[in-house]
Structures are given as C-alpha cells and as structure tokens.
PAKEZA-264476 format. One record per residue (C-alpha): residue number from 1; residue in three letters; x, z, y. Coordinates in steps of 0.2 Angstrom, whole numbers, plus 2048, in hexadecimal, padded with zeros to 3 digits. Layout:
N
resi->NUM resn->ALA east->X up->Z north->Y $
...
END
This chain:
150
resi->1 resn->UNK east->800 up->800 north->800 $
resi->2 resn->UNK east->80E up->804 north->80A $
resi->3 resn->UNK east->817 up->7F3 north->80A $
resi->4 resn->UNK east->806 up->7EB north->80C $
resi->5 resn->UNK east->803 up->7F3 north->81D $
resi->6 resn->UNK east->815 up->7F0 north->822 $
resi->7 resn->UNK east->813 up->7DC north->81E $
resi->8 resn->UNK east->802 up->7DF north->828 $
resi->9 resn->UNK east->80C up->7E6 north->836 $
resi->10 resn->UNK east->81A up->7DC north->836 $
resi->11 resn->UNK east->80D up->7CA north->836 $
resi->12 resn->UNK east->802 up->7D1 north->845 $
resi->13 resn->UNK east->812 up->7D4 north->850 $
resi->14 resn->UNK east->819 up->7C2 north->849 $
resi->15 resn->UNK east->808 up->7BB north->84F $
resi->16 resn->UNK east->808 up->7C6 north->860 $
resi->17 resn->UNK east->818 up->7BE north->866 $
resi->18 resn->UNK east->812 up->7AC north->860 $
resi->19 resn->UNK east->801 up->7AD north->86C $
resi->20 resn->UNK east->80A up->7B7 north->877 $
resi->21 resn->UNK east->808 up->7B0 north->889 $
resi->22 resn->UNK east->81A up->7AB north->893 $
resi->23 resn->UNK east->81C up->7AB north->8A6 $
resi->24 resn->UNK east->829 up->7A5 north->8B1 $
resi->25 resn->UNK east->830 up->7A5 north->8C1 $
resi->26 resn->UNK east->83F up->79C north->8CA $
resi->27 resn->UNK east->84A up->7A5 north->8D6 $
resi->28 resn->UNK east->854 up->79D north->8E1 $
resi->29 resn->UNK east->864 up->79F north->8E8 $
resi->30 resn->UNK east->86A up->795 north->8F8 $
resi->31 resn->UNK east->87E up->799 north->8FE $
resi->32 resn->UNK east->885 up->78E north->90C $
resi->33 resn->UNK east->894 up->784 north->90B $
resi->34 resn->UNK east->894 up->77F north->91C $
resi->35 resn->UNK east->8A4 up->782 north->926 $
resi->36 resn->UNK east->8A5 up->790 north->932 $
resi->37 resn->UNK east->898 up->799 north->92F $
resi->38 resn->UNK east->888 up->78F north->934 $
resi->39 resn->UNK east->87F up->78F north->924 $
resi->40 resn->UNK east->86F up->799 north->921 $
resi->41 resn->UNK east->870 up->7A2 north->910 $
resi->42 resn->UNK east->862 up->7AC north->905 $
resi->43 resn->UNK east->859 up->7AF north->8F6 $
resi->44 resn->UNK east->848 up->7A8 north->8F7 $
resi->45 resn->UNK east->83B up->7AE north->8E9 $
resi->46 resn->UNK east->829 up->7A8 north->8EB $
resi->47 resn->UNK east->81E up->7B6 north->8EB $
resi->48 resn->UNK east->80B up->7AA north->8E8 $
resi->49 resn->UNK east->808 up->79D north->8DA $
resi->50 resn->UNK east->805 up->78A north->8DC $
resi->51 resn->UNK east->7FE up->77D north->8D1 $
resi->52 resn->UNK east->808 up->76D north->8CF $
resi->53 resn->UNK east->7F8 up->765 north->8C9 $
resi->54 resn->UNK east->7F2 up->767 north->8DA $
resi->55 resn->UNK east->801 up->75C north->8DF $
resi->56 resn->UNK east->803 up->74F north->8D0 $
resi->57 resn->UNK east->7FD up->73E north->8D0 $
resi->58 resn->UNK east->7FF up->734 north->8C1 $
resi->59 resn->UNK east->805 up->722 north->8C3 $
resi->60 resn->UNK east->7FF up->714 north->8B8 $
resi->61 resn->UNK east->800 up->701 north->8B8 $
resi->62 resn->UNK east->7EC up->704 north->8BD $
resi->63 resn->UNK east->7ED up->711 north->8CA $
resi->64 resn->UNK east->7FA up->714 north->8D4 $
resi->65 resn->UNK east->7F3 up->71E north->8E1 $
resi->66 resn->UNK east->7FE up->729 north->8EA $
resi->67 resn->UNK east->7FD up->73B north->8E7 $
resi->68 resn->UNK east->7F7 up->741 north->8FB $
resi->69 resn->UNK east->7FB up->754 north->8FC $
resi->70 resn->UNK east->801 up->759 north->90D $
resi->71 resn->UNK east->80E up->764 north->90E $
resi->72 resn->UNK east->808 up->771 north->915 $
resi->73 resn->UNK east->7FD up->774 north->907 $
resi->74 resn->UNK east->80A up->774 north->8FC $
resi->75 resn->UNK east->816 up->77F north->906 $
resi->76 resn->UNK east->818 up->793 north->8FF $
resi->77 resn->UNK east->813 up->79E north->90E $
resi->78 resn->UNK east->814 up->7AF north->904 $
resi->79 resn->UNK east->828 up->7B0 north->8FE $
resi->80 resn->UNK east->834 up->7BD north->901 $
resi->81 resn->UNK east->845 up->7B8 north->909 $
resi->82 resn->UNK east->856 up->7C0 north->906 $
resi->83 resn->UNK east->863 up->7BF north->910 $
resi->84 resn->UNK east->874 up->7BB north->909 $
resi->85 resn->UNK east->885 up->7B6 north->911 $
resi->86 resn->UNK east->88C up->7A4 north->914 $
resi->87 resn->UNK east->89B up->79F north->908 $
resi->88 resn->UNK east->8A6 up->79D north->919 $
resi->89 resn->UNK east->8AB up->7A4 north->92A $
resi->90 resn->UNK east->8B5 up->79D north->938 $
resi->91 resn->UNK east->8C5 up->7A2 north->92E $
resi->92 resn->UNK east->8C1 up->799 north->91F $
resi->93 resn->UNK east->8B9 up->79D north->90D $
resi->94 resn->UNK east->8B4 up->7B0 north->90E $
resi->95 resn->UNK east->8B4 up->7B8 north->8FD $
resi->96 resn->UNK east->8AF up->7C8 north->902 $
resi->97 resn->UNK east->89F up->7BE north->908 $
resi->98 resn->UNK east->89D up->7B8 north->8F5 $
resi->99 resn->UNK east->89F up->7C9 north->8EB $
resi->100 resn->UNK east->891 up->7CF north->8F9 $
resi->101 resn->UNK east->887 up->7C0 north->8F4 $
resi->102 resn->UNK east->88B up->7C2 north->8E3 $
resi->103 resn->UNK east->886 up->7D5 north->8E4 $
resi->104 resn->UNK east->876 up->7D1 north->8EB $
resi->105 resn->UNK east->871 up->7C4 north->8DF $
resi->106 resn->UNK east->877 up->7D1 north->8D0 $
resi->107 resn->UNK east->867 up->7DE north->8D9 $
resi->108 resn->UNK east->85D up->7D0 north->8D7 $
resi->109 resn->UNK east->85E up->7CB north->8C6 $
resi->110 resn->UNK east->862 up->7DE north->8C1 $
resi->111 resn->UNK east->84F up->7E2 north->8CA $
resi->112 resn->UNK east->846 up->7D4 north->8C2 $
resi->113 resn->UNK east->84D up->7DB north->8B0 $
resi->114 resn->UNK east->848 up->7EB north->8B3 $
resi->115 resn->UNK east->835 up->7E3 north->8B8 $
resi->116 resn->UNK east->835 up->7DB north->8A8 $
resi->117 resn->UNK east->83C up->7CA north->8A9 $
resi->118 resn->UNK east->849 up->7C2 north->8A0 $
resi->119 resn->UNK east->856 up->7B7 north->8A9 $
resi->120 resn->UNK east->853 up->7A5 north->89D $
resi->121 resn->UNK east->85D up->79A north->8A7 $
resi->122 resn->UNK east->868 up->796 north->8B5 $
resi->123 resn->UNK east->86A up->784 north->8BD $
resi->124 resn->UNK east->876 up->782 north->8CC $
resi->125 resn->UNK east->87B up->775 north->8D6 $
resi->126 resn->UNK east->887 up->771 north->8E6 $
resi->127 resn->UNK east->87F up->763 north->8F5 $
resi->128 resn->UNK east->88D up->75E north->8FE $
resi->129 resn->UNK east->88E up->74D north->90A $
resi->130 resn->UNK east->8A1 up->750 north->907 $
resi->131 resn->UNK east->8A3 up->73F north->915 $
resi->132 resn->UNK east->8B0 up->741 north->921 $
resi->133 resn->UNK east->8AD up->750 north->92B $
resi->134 resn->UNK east->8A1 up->757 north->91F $
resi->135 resn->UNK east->897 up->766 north->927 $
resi->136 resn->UNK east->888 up->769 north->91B $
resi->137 resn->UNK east->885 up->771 north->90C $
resi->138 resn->UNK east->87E up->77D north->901 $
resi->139 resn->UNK east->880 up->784 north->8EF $
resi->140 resn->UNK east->86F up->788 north->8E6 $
resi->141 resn->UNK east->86E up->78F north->8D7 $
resi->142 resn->UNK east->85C up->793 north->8D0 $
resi->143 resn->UNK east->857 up->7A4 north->8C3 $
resi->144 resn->UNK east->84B up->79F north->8B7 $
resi->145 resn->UNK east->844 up->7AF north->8AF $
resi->146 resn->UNK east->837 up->7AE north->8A4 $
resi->147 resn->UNK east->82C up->7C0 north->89C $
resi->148 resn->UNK east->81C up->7C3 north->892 $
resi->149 resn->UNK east->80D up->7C1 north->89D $
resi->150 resn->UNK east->804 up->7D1 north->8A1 $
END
C-alpha cells in the first residue's frame, strides 16, 4: 500500500509540473559606450503587460494589409527605471563605473530570485556606428527570467 501511494504521489507531482503554467519577463539592461560621458544608462523593467496580437498583422500573397498600431498605443507607460553609470568619463574607460553597474545589475537579478523567478537566459549585444569619429553607442543586454505562474 505504501509504494502504491508513493507511485500515486510521485505521478500527481510529475503531472503538476507538466500543466503547470510558466511566466516570463525580460529585463533590460542599457550601458553607454559613448565617449566622455554623454550616454544615458539604466535598467528598464516593464511594470504592465502587452499583447503582441494587438500589434501583429499577418501578411499573405491575399492580404497584405499593413498592421496600423500607433505607437503610442504600444508604448509601456508604467515601468520602473534604474539608474546605472555610463562605461566612460572624460578620462577614458571608468572601471569603477562598471563594477557599480555590475553591482547593481547583481541586486537586480539577486531580488528577482528571491521573488521567485529564475534567470533562463541572457542575450547581449554591442550598437556601435564605429565610422570615423564614432560618438554613439550602447551595450544591452536583456534578463529573461521565467517562474511558475501564481
């Protein structure tokens, strides 16, 4: 009886975590590689859902109407904004700048463990026009933690 209720047990949780719901959410990270300290740079995390469907249009040989969302339909208005330090400063690359960044970004990920998500994926990337005189850029890099739904 005893091994019956522990194959029991063990297929209900088996079948709890196949049904169970995922959630995820994408954190962004935004550090500026532009020279002498001009560049604005945070840790954006929308705080309101969107539906893409709202904005998807499907294109066939048929119908190839446009997709007509304005963007200020599209636009997240409720999203909370850290601040972190640019890469440089008058003098040059500033590494203390990047271990605050880096210390910041750590309280970031280390909160959203402790509220339950799981950090599933990192994805970074480096925009740079790198033409003569090259004075733009940025260095994003985007958290994707996922967690049970509740």
């Amino acid at each position: 009886m005893k091994k019956l209720l522990l194959v029991i047990a063990i297929a209900s949780i088996s079948f709890i975590d196949a049904i169970a719901q995922v959630e995820y959410k994408v954190i962004t990270s935004v550090e500026s590689i532009v020279p002498n300290g001009l560049g604005r740079s945070r840790i954006i995390s929308a705080n309101e859902e969107k539906d893409y469907k709202e904005f998807t249009s499907t294109q066939t040989e048929d119908d190839n109407t446009r997709n007509k969302s304005k963007r200020d339909e599209i636009r997240v208005k409720d999203f909370d904004e850290t601040k972190l330090l640019n890469f440089y400063n008058l003098g040059g690359i500033r590494f203390q700048n990047i271990a605050a960044n880096d210390a910041i970004i750590t309280s970031k990920i280390n909160t959203m463990i402790a509220e339950g998500w799981e950090l599933a994926f990192v994805n970074s990337a480096v925009e740079s026009e790198c033409g003569k005189g090259d004075g733009q850029g940025i260095f994003i890099t985007r958290y994707i933690f996922k967690r049970n739904k509740q």
